[in-house]
DRENVEXZA-727193 format. One line per field, with one value per residue (C-alpha): residue number from 1; residue in three letters; chain; y negated, x, z negated. Coordinates in steps of 0.02 Angstrom, whole numbers, plus 50000, padded with zeros to 5 digits. Each point is the difference from the previous one (the first is absolute). Layout:
N
k: (NUM | ...) .
r: (ALA | ...) .
c: (A | ...) .
v: (Y | ...) .
u: (X | ...) .
w: (Z | ...) .
This chain:
65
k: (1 | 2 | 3 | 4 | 5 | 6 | 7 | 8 | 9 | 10 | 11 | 12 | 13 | 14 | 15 | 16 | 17 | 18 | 19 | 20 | 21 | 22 | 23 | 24 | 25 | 26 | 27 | 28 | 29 | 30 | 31 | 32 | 33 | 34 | 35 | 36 | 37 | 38 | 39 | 40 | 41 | 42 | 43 | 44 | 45 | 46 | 47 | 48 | 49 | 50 | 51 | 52 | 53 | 54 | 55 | 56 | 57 | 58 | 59 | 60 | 61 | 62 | 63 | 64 | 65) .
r: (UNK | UNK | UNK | UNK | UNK | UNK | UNK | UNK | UNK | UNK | UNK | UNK | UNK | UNK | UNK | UNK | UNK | UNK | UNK | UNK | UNK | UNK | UNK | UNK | UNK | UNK | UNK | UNK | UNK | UNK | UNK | UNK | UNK | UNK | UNK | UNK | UNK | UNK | UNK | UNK | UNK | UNK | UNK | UNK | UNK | UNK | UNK | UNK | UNK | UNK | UNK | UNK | UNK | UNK | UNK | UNK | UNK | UNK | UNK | UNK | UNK | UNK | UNK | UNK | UNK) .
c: (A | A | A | A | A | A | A | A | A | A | A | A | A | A | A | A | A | A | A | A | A | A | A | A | A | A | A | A | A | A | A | A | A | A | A | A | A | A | A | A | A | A | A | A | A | A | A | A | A | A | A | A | A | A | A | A | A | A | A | A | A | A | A | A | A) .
v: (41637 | 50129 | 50153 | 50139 | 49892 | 49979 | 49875 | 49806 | 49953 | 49936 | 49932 | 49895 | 49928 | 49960 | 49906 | 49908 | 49949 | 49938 | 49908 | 49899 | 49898 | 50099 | 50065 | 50169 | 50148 | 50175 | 50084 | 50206 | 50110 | 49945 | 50149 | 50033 | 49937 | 50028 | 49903 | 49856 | 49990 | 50011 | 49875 | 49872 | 50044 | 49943 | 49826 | 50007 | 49862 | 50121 | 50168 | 50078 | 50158 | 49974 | 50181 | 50082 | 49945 | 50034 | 50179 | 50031 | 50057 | 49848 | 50093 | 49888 | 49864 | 49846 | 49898 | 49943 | 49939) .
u: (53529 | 50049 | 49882 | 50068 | 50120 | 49921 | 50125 | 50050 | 50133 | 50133 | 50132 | 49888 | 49896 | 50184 | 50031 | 49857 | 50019 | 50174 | 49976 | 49844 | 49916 | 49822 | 49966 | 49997 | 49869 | 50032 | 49840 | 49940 | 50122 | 50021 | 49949 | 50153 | 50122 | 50148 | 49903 | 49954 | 50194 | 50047 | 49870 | 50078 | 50178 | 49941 | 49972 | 49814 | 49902 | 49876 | 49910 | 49815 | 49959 | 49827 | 49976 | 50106 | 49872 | 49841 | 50041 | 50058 | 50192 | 50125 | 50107 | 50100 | 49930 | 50036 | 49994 | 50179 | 49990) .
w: (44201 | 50128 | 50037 | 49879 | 49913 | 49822 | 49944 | 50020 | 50127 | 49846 | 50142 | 50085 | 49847 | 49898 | 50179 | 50009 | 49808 | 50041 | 50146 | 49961 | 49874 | 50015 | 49862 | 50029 | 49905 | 50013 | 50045 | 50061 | 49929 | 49824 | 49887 | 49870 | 49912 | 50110 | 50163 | 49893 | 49953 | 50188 | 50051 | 49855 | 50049 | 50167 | 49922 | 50020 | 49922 | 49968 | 50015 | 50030 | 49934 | 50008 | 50129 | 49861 | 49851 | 50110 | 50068 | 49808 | 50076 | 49900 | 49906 | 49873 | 49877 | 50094 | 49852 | 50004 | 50145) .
């Protein structure tokens, strides 16, 4: 991340995802619904939203995912 940007860089992760066979996790700025649905559009493999569960701030009920 970027100092004071609070939010993944979407372009270059959906880049990355398409132009290698890593497979690639979404991790630091997952804390709602709406990022977790950016980070799959993306084509992530997965996601971490461990920072969001600790510091008590994940919004949605990640369950369907």
């Amino acid at each position: 991340m970027k100092p004071g940007i609070f939010d993944a860089d979407y372009k270059l992760i959906k880049n990355v995802c398409d132009n290698t066979n890593i497979k690639v996790i979404g991790n630091n700025s997952i804390d709602c619904e709406d990022k977790i649905e950016k980070m799959a559009n993306c084509g992530v493999y997965g996601f971490s939203i461990a920072r969001a569960v600790i510091s008590g701030v994940l919004n949605c009920d990640i369950s369907k995912y």
